[in-house]
C-alpha positions as CSV (number, residue, x, y, z in Angstrom):
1,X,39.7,-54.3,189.0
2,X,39.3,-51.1,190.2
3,X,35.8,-49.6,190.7
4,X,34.6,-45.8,190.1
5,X,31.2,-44.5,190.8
6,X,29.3,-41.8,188.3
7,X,26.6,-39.8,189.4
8,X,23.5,-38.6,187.9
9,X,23.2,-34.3,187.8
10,X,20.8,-34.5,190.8
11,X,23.3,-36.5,193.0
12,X,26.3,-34.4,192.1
13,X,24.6,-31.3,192.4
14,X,24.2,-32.4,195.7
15,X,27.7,-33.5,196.3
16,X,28.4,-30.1,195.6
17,X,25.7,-28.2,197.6
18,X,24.2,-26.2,194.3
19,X,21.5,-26.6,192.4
20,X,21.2,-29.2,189.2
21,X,20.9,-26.2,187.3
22,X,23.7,-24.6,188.1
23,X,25.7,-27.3,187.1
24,X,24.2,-27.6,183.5
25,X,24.9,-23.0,183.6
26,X,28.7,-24.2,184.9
27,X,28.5,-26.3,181.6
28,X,27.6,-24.3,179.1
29,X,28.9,-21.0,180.0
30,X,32.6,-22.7,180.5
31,X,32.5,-25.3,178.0
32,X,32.6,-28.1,179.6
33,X,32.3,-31.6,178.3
34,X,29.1,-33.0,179.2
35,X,29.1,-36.8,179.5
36,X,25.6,-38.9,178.8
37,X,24.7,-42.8,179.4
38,X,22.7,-44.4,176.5
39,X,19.2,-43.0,177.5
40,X,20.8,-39.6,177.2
41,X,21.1,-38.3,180.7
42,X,24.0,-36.3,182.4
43,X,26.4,-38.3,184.3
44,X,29.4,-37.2,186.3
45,X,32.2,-39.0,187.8
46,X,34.4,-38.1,190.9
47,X,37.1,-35.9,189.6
48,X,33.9,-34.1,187.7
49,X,32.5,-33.3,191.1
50,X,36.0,-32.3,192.4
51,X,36.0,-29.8,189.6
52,X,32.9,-28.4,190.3
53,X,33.7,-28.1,193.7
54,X,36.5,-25.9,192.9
55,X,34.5,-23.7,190.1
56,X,32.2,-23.1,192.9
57,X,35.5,-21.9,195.8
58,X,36.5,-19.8,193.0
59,X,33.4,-18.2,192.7
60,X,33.2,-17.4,196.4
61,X,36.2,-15.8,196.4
62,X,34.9,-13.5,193.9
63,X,35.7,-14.7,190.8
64,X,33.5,-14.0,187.8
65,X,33.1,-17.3,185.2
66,X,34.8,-15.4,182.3
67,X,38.1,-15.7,184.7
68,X,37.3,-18.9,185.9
69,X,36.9,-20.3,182.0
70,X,40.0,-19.0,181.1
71,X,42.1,-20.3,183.8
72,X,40.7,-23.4,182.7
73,X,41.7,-23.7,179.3
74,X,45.1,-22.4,180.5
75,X,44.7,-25.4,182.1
76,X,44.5,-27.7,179.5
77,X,47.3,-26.1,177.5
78,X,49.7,-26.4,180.2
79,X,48.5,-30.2,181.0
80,X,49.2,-30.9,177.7
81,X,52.2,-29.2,176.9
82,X,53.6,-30.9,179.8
83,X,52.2,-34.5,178.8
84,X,53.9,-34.0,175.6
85,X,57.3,-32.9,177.5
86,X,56.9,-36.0,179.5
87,X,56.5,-38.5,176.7
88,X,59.7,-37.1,174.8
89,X,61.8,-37.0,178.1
90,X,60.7,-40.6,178.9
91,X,59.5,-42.9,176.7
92,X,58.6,-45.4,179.2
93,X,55.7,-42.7,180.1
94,X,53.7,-43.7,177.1
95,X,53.9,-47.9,178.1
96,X,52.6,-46.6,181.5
97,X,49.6,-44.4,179.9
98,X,48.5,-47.2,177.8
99,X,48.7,-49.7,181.1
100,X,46.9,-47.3,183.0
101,X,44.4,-46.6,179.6
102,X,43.8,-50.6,180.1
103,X,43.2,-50.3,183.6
104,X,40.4,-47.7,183.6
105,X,38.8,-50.0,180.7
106,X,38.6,-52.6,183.3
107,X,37.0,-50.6,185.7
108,X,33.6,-51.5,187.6
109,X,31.7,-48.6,187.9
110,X,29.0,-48.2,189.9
111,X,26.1,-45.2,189.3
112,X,25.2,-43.2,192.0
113,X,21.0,-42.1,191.9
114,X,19.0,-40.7,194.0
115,X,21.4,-41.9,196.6
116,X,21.6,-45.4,196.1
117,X,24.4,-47.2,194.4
118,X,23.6,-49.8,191.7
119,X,26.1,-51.4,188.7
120,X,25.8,-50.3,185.7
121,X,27.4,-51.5,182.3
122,X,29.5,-49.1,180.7
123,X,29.4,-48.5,177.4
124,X,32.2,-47.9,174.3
125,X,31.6,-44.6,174.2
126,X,31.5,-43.3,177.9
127,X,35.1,-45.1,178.5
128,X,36.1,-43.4,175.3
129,X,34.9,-40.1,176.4
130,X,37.2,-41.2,180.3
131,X,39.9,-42.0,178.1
132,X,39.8,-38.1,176.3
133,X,39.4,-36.5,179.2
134,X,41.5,-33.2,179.3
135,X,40.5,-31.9,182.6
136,X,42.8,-33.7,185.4
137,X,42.6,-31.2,188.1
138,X,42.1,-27.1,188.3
139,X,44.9,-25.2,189.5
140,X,45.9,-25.8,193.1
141,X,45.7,-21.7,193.9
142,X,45.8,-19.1,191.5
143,X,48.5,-17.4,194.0
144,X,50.9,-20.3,193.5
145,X,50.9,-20.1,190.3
146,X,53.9,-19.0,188.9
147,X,52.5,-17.1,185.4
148,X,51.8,-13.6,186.3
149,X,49.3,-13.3,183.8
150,X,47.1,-15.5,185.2
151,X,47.7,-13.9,188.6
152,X,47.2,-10.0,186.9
153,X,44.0,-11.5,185.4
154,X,42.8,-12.9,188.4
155,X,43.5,-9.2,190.1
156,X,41.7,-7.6,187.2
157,X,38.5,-9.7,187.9
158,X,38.6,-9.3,191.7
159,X,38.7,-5.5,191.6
160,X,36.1,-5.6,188.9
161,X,33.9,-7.4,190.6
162,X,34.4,-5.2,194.0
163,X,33.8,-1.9,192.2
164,X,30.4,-3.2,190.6
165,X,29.1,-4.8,193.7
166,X,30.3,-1.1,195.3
167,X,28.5,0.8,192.2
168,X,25.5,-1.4,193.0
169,X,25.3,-1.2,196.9
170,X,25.6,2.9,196.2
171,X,22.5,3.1,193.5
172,X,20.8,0.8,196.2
173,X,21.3,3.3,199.0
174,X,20.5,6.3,196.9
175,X,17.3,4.7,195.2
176,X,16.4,4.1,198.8
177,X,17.1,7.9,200.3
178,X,15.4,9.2,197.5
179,X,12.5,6.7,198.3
180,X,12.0,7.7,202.0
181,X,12.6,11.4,200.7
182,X,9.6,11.1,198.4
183,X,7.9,9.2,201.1
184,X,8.6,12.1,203.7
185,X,7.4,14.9,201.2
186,X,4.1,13.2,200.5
187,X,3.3,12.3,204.6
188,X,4.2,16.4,205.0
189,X,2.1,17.4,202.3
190,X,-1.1,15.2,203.3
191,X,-0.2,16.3,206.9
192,X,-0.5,19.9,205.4
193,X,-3.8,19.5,204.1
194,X,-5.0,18.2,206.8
195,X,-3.9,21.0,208.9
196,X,-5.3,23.4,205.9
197,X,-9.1,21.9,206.2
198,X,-9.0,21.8,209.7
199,X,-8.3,25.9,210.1
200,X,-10.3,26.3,207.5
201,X,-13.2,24.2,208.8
202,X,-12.5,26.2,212.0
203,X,-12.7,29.3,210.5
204,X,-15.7,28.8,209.2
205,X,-17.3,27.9,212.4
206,X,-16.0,31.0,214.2
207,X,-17.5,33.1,211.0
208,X,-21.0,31.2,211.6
209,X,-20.9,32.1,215.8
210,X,-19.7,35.7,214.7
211,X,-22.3,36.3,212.7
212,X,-25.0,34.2,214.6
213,X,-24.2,36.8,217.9
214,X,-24.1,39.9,215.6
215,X,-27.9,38.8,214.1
216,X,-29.4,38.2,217.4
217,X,-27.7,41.4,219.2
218,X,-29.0,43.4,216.0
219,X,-33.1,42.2,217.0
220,X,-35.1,44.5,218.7
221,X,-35.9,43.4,222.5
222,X,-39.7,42.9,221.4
223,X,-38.8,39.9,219.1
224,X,-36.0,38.7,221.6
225,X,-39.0,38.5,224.3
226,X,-41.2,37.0,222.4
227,X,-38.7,34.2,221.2
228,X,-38.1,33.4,224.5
């Protein structure tokens, strides 16, 4: 009997170093089939985790999820075109899916939450959905592969994605020089009007001692006297 662990979104999120919500996005946006126990929550097994794990390489290499989804169902079709080659070249392949079909039905799995590993009956359903699974592994590299239009694609995506994150690293610098221009332009026009009341406060100061020296020269020496 062979035992297999599942996970719960939190533990496999950790597994693969992301967020829980990330995974669910991953979901969604590349239509992935989502797997739930009997109360209704996520679970994941190992080759999920293995798959995410290589969603999330391909996105650090620059890969945008439109690419990423596509190479995935190119996936499929070529996994299944070459199951079905298999099963007409050699019969015998079929006796071994349905032994190996058996075999995961006899499986022990064991969940995987919040870190601790506890047994779990599984039900009719999730070995159904183990048994459908169309997903057995993303491509090794994009660069081995040998159809060219995956590889042109994969091009495409990586210069698109270079030329936006370009386009949006100029704006950024150009936002910011016009920022510290605008900035510059209003510390030179405050520094201005400072300057401005400062002459003019001075000018009226010098008017004030002109005027108070002309008033007291123009008294006659009687008054001056007599003030002092």
């Amino acid at each position: 009997m062979q035992t297999e662990k599942i996970y719960m979104i939190s533990d496999a999120a950790k597994n693969v170093k992301v967020e829980a919500h990330v995974l669910r996005y991953w979901e969604e946006e590349l239509k992935l089939p989502v797997r739930r126990n009997e109360m209704g929550h996520r679970f994941y097994t190992e080759e999920d985790i293995k798959l995410f794990q290589r969603i999330k390489d391909l996105k650090d290499q620059g890969l945008q999820l439109k690419a990423i989804r596509n190479l995935l169902a190119r996936e499929r079709e070529q996994e299944g075109q070459k199951e079905g080659q298999e099963l007409l070249c050699d019969p015998s392949q079929e006796k071994m899916n349905r032994n190996e079909a058996e075999d995961m039905g006899k499986r022990h799995v064991l969940m995987v939450h919040n870190g601790e590993v506890m047994p779990v009956e599984e039900t009719k359903t999730e070995k159904s959905m183990r048994l459908q699974k169309l997903l057995h592994s993303m491509i090794a590299d994009a660069v081995q592969s040998n159809n060219q239009d995956i590889c042109q694609e994969i091009i495409q995506e990586v210069k698109s994605s270079i030329l936006k994150e370009l386009d949006y690293q100029f704006r950024m610098q150009e936002e910011k020089d016009d920022e510290r221009e605008a900035d510059r332009d209003a510390r030179n026009e405050e520094h201005y009007k400072k300057l401005d009341n400062m002459l003019r406060n001075y000018s009226i100061k010098q008017k004030s001692s002109v005027f108070a020296r002309i008033k007291n020269f123009s008294k006659p020496k009687a008054e001056k006297q007599q003030e002092i």
